[in-house]
C-alpha positions in Angstrom: -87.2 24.9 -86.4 -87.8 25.8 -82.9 -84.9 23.5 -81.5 -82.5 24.8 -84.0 -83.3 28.9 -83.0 -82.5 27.4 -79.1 -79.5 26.1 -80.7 -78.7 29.6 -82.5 -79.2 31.5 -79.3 -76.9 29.1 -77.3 -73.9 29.4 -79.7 -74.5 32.7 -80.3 -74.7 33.3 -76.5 -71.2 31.6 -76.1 -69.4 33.4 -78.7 -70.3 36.4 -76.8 -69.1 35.0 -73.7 -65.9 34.5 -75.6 -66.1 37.6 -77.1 -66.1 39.4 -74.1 -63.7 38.1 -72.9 -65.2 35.6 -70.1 -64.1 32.2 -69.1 -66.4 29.9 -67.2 -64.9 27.1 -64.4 -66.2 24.8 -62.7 -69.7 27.1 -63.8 -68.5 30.1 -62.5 -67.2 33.4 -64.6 -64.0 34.9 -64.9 -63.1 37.2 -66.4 -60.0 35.9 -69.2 -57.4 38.6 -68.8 -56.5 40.9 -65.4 -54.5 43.6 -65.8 -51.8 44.6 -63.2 -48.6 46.2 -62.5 -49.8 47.8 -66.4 -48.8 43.6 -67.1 -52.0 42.1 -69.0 -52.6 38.5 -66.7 -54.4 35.6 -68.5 -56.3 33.0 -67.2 -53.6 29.8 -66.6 -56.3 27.3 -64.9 -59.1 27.5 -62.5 -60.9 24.6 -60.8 -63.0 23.8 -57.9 -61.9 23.5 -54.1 -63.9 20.3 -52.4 -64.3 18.6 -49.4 -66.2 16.2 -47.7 -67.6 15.8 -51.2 -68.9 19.7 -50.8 -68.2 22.3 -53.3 -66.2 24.8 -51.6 -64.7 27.7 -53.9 -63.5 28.0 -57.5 -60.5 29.6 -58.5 -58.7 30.9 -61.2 -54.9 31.8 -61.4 -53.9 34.7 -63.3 -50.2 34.6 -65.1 -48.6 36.7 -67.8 -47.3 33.3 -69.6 -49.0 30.1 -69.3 -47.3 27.3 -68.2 -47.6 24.1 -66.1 -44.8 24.1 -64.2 -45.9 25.0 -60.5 -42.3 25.9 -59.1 -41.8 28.8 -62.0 -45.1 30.4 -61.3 -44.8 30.0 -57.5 -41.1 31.9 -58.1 -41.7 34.3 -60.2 -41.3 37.4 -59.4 -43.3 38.8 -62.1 -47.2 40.3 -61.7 -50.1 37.3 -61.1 -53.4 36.5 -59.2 -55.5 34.2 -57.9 -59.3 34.8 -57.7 -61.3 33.0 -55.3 -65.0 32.9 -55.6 -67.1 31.0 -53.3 -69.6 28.9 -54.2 -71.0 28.0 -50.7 -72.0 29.2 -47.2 -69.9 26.2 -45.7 -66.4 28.5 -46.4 -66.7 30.1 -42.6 -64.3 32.8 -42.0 -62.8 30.7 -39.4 -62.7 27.5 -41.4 -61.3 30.0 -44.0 -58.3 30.9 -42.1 -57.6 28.0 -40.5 -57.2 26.2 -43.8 -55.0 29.5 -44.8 -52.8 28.6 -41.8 -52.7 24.8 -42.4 -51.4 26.0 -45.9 -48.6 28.1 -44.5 -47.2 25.1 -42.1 -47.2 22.9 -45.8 -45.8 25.7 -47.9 -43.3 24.0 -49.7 -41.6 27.7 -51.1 -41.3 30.8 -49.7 -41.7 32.2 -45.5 -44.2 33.5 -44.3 -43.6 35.2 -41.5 -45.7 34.4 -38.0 -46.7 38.6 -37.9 -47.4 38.4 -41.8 -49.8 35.7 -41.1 -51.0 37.3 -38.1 -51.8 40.3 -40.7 -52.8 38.5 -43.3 -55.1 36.5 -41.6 -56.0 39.7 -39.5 -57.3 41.5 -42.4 -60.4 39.1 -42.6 -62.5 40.7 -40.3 -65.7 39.8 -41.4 -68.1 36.9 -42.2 -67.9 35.1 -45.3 -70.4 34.7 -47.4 -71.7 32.6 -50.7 -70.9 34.8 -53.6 -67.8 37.0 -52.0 -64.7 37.4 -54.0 -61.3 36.7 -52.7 -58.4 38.4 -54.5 -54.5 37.6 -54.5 -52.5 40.4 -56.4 -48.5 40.0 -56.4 -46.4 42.5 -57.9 -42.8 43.1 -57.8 -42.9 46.4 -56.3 -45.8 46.5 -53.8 -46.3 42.8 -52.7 -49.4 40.8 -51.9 -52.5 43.2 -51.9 -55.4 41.2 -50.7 -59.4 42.4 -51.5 -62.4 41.1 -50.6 -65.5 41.6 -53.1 -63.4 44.8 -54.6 -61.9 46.1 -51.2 -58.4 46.2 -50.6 -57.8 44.5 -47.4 -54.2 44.7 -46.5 -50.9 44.6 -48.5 -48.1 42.4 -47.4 -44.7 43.2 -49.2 -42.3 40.6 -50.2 -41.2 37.3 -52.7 -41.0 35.2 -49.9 -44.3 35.7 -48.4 -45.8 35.6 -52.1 -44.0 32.1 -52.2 -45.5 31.1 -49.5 -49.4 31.9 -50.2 -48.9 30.6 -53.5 -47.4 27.5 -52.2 -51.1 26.9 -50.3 -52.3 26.1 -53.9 -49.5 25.0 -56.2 -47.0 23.7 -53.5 -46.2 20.4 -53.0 -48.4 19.3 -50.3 -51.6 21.8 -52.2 -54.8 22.6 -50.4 -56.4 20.5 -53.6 -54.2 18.2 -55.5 -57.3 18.7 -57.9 -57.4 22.4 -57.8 -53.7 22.5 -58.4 -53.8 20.1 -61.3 -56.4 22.8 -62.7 -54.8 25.9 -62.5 -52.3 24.6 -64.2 -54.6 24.0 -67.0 -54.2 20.2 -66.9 
């Protein structure tokens, strides 16, 4: 009897998980839906950043219609995110942004300007911590605005520069082939 009120709990525990609208990857929670540019954003995929067999981050990428194609959402031109949460003390900020930069040299869409780097990179001033939350919002009319656990950093305006961040995780040479393959939703 005991084992199945445990049982109970759980199920009911994860229909209100659902019901809140809550998605767990790689065990961390995201939310299931962002809303901006007044565009409602769902959850396309989310999956874990490793290496050196070392869990690094988990992300999620947030698109207005899901799809699998990696070229679309990197061109679009329409609203989308990608949350970053980190998982471990290992991300440095350093390590963090010279991974960033590695990413722009492979970014197979998209320019990134050397001085939108240089502000992009710029705008992480401080240390990085286990926990913090890393936020990439594209739209149209304003351009990449950047947060860090719920403060905006910086803005960077533009498609190509969007093309180019994007690229660090769905391009063709990805930070994660892994990653990519999960926020894709394979």
């Amino acid at each position: 009897m005991r084992n199945l009120f445990f049982l109970t709990f759980i199920a009911i525990l994860f229909v209100s998980q659902n019901a809140n609208g809550q998605k767990v990857i790689s065990g961390v929670t995201f939310f299931s839906d962002m809303y901006l540019g007044g565009e409602k954003l769902t959850i396309n995929g989310g999956g874990l950043r490793e290496k050196y067999f070392i869990d690094l981050y988990v992300a999620a990428l947030y698109i207005k219609t899901k799809t699998k194609d990696a070229s679309t959402i990197i061109n679009s031109d329409e609203p989308m995110g990608i949350t970053i949460k980190l998982v471990s003390n290992s991300v440095t900020r350093e390590k963090f942004i010279e991974s960033v930069n590695t990413g722009f040299k492979n970014a197979s869409h998209g320019k990134a300007t050397k001085d939108e780097i240089s502000k992009f990179t710029g705008a992480f001033i401080y240390e990085f911590k286990k926990g913090d939350i890393i936020n990439f919002k594209y739209t149209k009319d304003n351009g990449v605005l950047i947060e860090k656990n719920s403060i905006k950093l910086i803005t960077i305006p533009g498609i190509e520069f969007k093309k180019a961040l994007f690229s660090i995780w769905l391009g063709k040479i990805p930070a994660d082939e892994t990653l990519k393959s999960g926020m894709l939703g394979n």
